[in-house]
N, C-alpha and C positions, 0 to 999 in steps of 0.2 A: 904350362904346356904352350908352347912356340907355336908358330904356320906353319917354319917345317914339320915336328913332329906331326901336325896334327895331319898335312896333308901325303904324308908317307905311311900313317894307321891305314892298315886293311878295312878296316870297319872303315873308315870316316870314307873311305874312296867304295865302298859297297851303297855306303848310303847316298850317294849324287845317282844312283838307279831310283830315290822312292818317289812316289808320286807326291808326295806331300814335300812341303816347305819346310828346308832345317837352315839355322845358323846356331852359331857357338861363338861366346863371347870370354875373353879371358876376364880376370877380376879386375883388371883397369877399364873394363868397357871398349876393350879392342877385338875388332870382326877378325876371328881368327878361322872361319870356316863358314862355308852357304852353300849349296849345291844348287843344281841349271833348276831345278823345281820353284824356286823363287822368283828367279829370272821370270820365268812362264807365268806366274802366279799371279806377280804385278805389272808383267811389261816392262822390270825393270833390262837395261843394258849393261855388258861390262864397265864401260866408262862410269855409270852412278853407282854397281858396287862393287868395290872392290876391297880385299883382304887390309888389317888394320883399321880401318875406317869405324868409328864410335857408336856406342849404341845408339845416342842421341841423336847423330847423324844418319840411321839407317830409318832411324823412328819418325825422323821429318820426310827422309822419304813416304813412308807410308799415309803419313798423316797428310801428307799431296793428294792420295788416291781416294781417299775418301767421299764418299755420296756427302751433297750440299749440306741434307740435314744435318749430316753429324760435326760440320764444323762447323756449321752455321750459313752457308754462305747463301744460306737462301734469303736470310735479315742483312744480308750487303756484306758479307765475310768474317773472321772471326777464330779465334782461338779454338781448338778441337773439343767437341763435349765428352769424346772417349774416353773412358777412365785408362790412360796409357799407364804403366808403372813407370817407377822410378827407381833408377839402377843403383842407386845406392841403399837402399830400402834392404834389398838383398834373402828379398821374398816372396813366394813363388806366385804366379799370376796367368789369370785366364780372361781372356775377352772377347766379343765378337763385335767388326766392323766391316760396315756396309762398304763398298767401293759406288765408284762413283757412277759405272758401267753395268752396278745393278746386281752385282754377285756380292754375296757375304764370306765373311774371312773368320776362322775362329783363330786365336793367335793363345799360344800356352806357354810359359817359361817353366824353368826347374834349376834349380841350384845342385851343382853337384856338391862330394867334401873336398874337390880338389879347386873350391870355388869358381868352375865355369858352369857361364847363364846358355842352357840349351833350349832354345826354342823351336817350335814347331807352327806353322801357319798348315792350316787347309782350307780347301775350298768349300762352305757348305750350302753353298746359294741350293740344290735342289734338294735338301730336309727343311731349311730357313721355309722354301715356299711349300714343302709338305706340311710341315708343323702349319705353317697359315692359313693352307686350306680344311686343314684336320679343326684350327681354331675358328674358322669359318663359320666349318659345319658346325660344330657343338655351339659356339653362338648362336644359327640358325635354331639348333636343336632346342638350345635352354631356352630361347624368345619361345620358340612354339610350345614349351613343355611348361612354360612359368605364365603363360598368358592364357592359356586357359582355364577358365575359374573353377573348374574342377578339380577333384583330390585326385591327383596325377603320381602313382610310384613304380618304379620297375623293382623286381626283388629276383634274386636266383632262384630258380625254380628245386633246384637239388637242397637249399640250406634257407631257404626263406629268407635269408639276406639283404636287406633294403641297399641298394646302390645306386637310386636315384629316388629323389623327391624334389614337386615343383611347391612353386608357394601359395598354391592353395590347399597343399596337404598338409605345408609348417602352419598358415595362417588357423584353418582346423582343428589339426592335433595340439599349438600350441607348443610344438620340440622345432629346434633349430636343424638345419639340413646336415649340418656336421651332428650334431647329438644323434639322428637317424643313419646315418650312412655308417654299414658295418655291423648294424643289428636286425633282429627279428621282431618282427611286430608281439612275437610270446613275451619278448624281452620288454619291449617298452607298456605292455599293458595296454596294446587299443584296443581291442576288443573285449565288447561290455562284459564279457563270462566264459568263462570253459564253454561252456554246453554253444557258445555262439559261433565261435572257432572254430569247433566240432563240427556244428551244421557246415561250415564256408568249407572247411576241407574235406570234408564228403562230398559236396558239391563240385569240386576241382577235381575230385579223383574221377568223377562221374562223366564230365567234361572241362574241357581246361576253355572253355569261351561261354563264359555267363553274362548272360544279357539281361540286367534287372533285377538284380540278384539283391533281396533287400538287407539289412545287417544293421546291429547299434553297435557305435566306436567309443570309445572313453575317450576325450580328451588328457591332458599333462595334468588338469585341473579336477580332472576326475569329473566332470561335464559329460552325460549320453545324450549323444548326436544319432541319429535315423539318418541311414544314409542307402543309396541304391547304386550299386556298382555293379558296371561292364567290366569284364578280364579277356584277354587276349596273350597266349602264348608267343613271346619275339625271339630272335636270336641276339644276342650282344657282343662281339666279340668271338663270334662261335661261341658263347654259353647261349644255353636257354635258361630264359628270364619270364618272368608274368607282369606283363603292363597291367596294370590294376588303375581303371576310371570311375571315380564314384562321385555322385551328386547327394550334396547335403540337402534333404527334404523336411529336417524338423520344425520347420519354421512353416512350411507346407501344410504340413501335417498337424499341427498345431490351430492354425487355420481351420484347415478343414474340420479337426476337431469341434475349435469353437462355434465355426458355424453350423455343425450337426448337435452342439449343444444349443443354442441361440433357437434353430431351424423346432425343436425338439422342445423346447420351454413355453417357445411363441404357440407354437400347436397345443402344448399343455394348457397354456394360457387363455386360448382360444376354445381349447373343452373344457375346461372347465374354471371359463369365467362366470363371476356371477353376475353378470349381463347377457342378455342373449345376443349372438355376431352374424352375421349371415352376408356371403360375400353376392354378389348380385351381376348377372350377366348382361347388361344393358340393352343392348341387342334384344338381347330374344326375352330378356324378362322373365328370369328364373335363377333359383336359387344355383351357386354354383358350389358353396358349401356352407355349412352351418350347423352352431353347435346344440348341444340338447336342449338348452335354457333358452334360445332363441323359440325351438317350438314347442316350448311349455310355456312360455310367455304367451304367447300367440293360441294354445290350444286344439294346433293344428296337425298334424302326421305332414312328414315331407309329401307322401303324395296327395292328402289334401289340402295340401298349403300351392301346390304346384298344380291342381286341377283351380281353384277358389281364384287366385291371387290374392296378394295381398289387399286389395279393393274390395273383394269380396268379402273382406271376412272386419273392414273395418264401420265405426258405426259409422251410419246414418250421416246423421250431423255433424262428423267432421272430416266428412270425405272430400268437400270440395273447398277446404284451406288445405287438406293435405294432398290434396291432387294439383290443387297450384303449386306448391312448393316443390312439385317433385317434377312437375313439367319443366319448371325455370330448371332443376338438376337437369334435367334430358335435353335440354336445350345449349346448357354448359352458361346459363348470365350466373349462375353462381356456382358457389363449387362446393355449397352444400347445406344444408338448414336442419334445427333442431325445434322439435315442438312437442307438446304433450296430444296423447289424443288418446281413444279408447277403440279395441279390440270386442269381437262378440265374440262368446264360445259354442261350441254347437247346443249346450246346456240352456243358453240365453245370456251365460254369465258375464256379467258387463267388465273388463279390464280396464284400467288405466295407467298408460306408459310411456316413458318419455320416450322418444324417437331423435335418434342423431345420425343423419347419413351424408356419405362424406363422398363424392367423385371421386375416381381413382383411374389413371392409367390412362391418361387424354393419346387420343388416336393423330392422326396427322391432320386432321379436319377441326381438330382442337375439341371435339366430341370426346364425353368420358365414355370409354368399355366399357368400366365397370361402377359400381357403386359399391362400400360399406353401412349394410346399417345395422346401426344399436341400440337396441331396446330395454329398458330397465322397468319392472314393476313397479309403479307407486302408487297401487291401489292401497298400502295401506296409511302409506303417508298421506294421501289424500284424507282418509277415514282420521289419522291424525291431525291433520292439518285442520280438519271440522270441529274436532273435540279440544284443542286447543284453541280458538277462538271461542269457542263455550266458557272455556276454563277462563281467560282473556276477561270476556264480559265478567262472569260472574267474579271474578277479582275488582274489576271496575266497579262493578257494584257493591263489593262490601266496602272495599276503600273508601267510595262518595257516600258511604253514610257511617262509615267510621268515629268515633271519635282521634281517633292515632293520626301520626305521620308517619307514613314508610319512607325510608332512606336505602341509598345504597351510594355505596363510594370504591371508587378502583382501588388498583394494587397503587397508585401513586397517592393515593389519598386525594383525591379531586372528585366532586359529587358528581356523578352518574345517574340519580334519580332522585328525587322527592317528589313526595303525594302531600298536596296543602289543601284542608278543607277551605273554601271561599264561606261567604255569607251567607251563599243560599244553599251548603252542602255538598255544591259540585266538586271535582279534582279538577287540580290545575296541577299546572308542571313551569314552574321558574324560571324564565329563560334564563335571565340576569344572573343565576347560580349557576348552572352548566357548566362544569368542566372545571369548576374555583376549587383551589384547594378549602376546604371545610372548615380544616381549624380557622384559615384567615378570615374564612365568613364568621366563624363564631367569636374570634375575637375582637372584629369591629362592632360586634353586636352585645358585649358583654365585658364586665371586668372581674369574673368569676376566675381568675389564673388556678387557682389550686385546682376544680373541678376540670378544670383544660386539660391541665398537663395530666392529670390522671388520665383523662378519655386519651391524648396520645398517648400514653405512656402503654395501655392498653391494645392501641391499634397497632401500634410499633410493636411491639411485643404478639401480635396478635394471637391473643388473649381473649374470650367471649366474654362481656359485660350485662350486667341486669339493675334496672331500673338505680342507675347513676343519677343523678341530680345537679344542675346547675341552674343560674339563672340569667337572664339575657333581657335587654332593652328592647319593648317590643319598638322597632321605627315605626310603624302607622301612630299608636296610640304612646310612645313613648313612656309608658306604665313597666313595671319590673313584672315581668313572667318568668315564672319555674316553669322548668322542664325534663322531665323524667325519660331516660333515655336507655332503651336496651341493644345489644348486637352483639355478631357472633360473625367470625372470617367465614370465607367461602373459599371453596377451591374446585379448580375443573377436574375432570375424569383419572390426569396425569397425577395431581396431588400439586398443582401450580396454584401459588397462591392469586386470586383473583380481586380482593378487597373485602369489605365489609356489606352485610346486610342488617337493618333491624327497624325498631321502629318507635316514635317518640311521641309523649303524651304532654299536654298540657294539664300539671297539677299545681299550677295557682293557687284557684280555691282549698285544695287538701292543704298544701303547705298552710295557709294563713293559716284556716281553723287547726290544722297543726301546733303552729304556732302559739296559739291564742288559747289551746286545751293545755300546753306545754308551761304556758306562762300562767296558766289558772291553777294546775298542779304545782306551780311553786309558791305561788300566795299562800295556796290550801296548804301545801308542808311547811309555809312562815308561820302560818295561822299554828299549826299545831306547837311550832316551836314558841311558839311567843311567851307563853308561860315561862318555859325553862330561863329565856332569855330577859324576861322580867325580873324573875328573879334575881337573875346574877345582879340588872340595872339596880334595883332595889341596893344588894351589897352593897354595889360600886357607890351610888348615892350615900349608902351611910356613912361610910369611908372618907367623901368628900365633904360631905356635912360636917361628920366629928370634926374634922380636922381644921376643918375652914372654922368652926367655932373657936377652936383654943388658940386659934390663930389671932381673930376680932380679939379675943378677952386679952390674951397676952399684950394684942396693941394697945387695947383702952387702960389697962394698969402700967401702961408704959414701960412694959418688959418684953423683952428678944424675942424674937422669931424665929423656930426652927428651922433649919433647912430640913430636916430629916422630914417634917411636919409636910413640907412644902413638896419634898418629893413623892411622900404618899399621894398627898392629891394629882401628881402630874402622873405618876404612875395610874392612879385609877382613872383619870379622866384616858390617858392611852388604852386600857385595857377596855374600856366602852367605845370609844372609835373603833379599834380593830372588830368589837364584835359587831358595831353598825356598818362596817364596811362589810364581814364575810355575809349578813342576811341581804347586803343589797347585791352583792356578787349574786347569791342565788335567784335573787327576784326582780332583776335587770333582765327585762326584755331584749335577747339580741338575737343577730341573725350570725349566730357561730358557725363556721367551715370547720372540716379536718386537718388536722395538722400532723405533723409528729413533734410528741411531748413527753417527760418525765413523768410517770403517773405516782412516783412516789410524793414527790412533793405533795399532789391534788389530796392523794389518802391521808398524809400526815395532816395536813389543814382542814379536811373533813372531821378526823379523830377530835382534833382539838375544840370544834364549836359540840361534834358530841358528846362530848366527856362533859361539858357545859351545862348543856340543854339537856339531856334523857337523867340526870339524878345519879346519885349515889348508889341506885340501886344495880343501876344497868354498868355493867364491868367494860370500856372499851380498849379495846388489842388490836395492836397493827401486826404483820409478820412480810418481810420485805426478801426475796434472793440476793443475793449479790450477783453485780452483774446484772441487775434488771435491765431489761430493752427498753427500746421506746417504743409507742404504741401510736398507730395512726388511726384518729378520731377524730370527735369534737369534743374539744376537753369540758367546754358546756354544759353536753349533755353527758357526758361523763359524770362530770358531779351529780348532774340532777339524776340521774340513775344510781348512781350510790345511796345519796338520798333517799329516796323512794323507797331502796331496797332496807334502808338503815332502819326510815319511821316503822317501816312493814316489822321488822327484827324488835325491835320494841315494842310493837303493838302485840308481837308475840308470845314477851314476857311482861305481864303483867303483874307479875309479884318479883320481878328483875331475872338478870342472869347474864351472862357474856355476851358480847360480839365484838366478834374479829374481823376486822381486815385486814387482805393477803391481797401479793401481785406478787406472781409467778411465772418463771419462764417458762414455754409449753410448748415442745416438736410435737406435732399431730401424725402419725404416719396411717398408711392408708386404711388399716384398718380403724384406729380410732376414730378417724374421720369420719367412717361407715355409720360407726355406733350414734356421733352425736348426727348425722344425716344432715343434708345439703352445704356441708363443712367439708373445703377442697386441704388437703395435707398441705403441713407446711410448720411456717413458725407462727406462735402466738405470744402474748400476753394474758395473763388470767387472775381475773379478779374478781376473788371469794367475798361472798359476805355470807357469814355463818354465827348462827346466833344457838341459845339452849333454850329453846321456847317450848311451847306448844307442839310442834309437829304440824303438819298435812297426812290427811290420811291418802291413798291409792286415787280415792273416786275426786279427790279437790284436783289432786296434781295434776291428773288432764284435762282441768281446766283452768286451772290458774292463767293461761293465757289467752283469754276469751276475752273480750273487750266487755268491760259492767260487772265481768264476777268477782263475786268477793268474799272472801268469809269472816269477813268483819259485821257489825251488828250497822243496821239502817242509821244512815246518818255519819258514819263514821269512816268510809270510803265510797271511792266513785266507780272503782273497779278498773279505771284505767292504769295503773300505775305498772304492774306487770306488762301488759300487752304495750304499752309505749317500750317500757327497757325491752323488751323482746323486737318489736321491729326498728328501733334503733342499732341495736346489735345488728342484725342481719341485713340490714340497710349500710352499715360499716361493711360487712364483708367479714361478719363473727357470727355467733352461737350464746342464747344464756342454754344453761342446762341448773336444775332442782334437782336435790335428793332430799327426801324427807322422810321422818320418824313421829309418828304422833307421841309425845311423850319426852323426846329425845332433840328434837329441835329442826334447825332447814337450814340446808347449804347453798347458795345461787351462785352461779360459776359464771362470769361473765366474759366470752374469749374476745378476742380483740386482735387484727391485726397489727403484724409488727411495720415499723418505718420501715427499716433497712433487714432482712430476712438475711440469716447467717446461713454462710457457706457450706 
């Protein structure tokens, strides 16, 4: 389509009537039509536009008229920021540009199919500045509606519709303002329950402007919030809406809660403490409140406590220290004092009770209002407190004439106490010990190791001990002193261990003559052996004799020498050493410890000087477990307690008969324990000596372990032999037990702890 054509269209010559801006562009970008609306539009003249003339060419016109911003010319000039199209693109476009005089342009193209570009300009400078003031106010509006820290929503009143929310109702609820706008508060779930919604729209229907209207909200997080909301019916557009204003109080309310729990405890606390409180009006000098234990303390009724004063009613004699201390309170030099003192009752009844009063609530003159005081009964602490130093002394005094040492040592094992008699009786108390760890004092004093580690092994293990035994280098006199040592853990009220208590004896003298009866009892059992052991010597001599004869003769007829000859005598002269070695094994004075040891070996080499010494007649038998334990003793007297029991088993059969020894392993559980008595469950060692003698009847066997008794004929025991292997036993931390048959023979069971106790 041509200029002519287009300017000979009825239409195109209709349209130079409209108020708005048209041109028409053919598909080479030649102005092939513009009506006078243009002209007006931009102030453009005939001469700038005229027919044929380019789009580009019409477009830099425009881009003249533009306000500074948009082309820049406010940074010193510049290319156009407008997004112009571009004609070859050949796609439809819309834009608005400011002119430079202050009015806005909107500018629209359109492609027909006969490809001409028809556009339109208008003016819309006065919507540009409505929309601005419209975007004014609502800026106004959303500052005012989002700066309030309150839960801020408008909703349609006909459909409950939320269509505005500020951001203290998103920060709240936790929904974003777009998630809210377009629903119902039923929809999103704020409201903590049916029955609470209920209440609020009965409430609206009733009046539509509630002032304080309390409510709980659910949060997004499912969180109930206490909240108190104002409503206010608005119009919005000509709809009616419900401004809804709520203040979140749970945090309020919580508070106040807590402090009507706190306010409510302290009062509980305060009735029923078990100290008597009594608050004091300084001024006037009277109770202003005070709980029941305050005047059961005191013995007083409020209104005879408040006719009396407290002056009144206190003794005597310690009215005027405690009238001093309470003048310096009323004075304000202190800010408050505690002292003991005693109360009269109207009975006579004399009280004694600590007093602690405390200033409280200084006025502007730095004078206290008020006072607190608190009084606590310790009438019978007092009564306590007397009967414990009774207790006090009379322990000092069994101590200072004790034979014992008492001990006590902490949970770190460091001495806490010891009682040492001096020379003349008295108790002292060691400085030079205090606070040392124990073992290290007793191992500079001692080289008793096995006995040590067992006392730790003990206190570590904290384990109660009785009469243990060690010995130690006295420092003053430098002489070897036994010491017999008992104790037992202690713990406080909680069940915390606190350390050791117990208390140690000096048994010196027991040990030696211990000793010295121990080593008399083995002469006396060599003594009896000696016979037996004579005899064999005899043998052995004649063995050596013969043979050492044919030996001389053979030499003097100057004929050989056997060796076979030569071996008998070496064999019997070894067969006499070994048995002078095992009687001097038994009759060697020593000072033998516990150990852990094989006891089968000790039985087998007993057996063998047995079978020696008691004759043909007396049958001897070992019988061994497999698997035996070891046993923790003193292998010593181990022996010499087998023996003992051995001679006894012989002296029993007098016209012969068996005995056996057994070592057997032995679980005690707790009832067997019961049966053999003061025997703790566990693992043992057991070794029988069971012979076919005589018997014991009922009435010997409870006393077989009497120190002197015997049922042997005068002269032929001492009586001690039993009651030593009985308190050696039990001195190890074992049991002997007897059963016996008169006729049938005696069994002595000797228990014995184990070394190492199985799992």
């Amino acid at each position: 389509m041509d200029v002519e054509v287009v300017q000979q269209d009825p239409v195109f010559r209709a349209l130079d009537t409209m108020s708005d801006a048209m041109t028409v562009f053919n598909r080479n970008g030649a102005l092939i039509y513009f009506n006078n609306s243009l002209l007006k539009l931009y102030g453009f003249t005939g001469d700038q536009v005229r027919l044929g003339m380019l789009f580009a060419d019409l477009l830099e016109l425009v881009e003249a008229q533009e306000a500074p911003q948009a082309t820049g010319a406010a940074e010193g000039g510049g290319t156009s920021q407008m997004p112009y199209p571009d004609f070859s693109d050949r796609k439809d476009w819309e834009f608005e540009i400011p002119l430079a005089d202050g009015r806005w342009v909107r500018c629209a193209g359109s492609w027909t199919e006969e490809e001409l570009l028809i556009c339109f300009q208008k003016d819309i400078t006065a919507q540009v500045l409505e929309d601005r003031e419209r975007n004014r106010l609502h800026a106004l509006y959303r500052a005012a509606f989002d700066a309030n820290n309150h839960l801020g929503s408008i909703t349609v009143l006909e459909t409950g519709k939320f269509i505005d929310v500020n951001d203290g109702w998103c920060q709240k609820s936790g929904y974003r303002r777009e998630e809210a706008i377009g629903k119902t508060a039923l929809e999103l779930n704020i409201w903590a329950s049916p029955a609470e919604r209920e209440r609020l729209v009965a409430a609206l229907q009733a009046t539509s402007k509630l002032d304080h209207f309390p409510m709980v909200m659910r949060t997004r997080q499912g969180e109930l919030r206490n909240i108190v909301l104002n409503t206010e019916v608005i119009s919005v557009g000509g709809v009616r809406c419900l401004f809804l204003s709520a203040i979140d109080v749970t945090d309020s309310l919580e508070m106040r809660r807590a402090f009507e729990i706190t306010e409510n405890r302290v009062r509980a606390i305060f009735d029923n403490a078990p100290i008597g409180m009594a608050l004091y009006n300084q001024a006037l000098s009277r109770v202003v409140v005070a709980n029941d234990e305050y005047y059961r303390v005191l013995g007083r009724s409020p209104a005879e406590l408040e006719h009396l004063g407290w002056r009144g009613i206190t003794h005597p004699d310690d009215l005027v220290r405690d009238g001093t201390y309470y003048d310096r309170l009323i004075r304000a030099e202190i800010p408050g004092y505690e002292t003991e003192k005693r109360f009269v009752h109207p009975d006579g009844a004399v009280v004694w009770v600590n007093v602690s009063v405390v200033g409280i609530e200084p006025g502007k003159d730095g004078m206290f209002t008020h006072h607190l005081v608190m009084v606590t009964d310790i009438t019978e602490k007092k009564k306590t407190a007397v009967a414990l130093e009774a207790v006090q002394d009379r322990l000092r005094d069994f101590t200072s004439v004790s034979a014992d040492w008492y001990w006590e040592i902490d949970h770190e094992g460091r001495l806490a106490y010891l009682s040492i008699q001096d020379s003349e009786g008295g108790e002292t108390q060691p400085e030079q010990y205090a606070g040392q760890d124990v073992f290290e004092i007793l191992q500079r004093q001692s080289d008793d190791q096995e006995s040590l580690q067992l006392y730790s092994e003990k206190v570590a293990n904290r384990e109660a001990f009785r009469d243990l035994s060690h010995f130690r280098i006295d420092p003053q006199t430098g002489q070897k002193q036994w010491i017999r040592t008992s104790g037992k853990p202690f713990y406080d009220s909680q069940g915390g261990y606190l350390g050791f208590r117990g208390s140690a004896t000096d048994v010196t003298e027991q040990v030696e003559l211990e000793e010295k009866l121990i080593q008399a009892q083995k002469m006396e059992a060599v003594g009896q052996l000696t016979g037996g052991i004579a005899h064999d010597f005899n043998n052995l001599l004649a063995v050596i004799q013969g043979n050492a004869e044919i030996v001389r003769e053979n030499l003097e007829q100057g004929g050989e020498v056997s060796l076979a000859q030569v071996d008998t005598i070496i064999r019997a002269v070894m067969r006499g050493a070994e048995l002078t070695q095992s009687m001097l094994a038994f009759s060697r004075k020593q000072n033998l410890r516990p150990r852990a040891f094989d006891v089968r070996p000790c039985i087998e080499g007993m057996a063998v000087i047995l079978r020696r010494v008691l004759g043909e007649a007396v049958e001897v038998k070992t019988a061994f477990d497999d698997g035996l334990w070891d046993c923790l003793a003193d292998q010593g007297k181990v022996e010499n307690a087998l023996l003992n029991l051995s001679i006894n088993a012989r002296d029993a059969m007098p016209e012969g008969g068996v005995l056996t020894l057994e070592a057997r392993n032995a679980v005690l559980d707790n009832g067997d324990a019961a049966r053999l008595r003061d025997l703790k469950p566990g693992d043992y060692v057991v070794l029988t000596v069971r012979d076919t003698g005589v018997g014991m009847t009922p009435e010997q066997l409870e006393h077989v372990f009497e120190p002197f008794y015997t049922t042997k004929e005068i002269g032929k025991g001492t009586g001690l032999g039993l009651s030593m292997v009985y308190g050696f036993a039990r001195q190890s931390g074992g049991h002997v037990a007897i059963d016996s048959v008169p006729g049938r023979g005696t069994v002595v069971r000797l228990y014995l702890p184990v070394a190492t106790p199985s799992a």
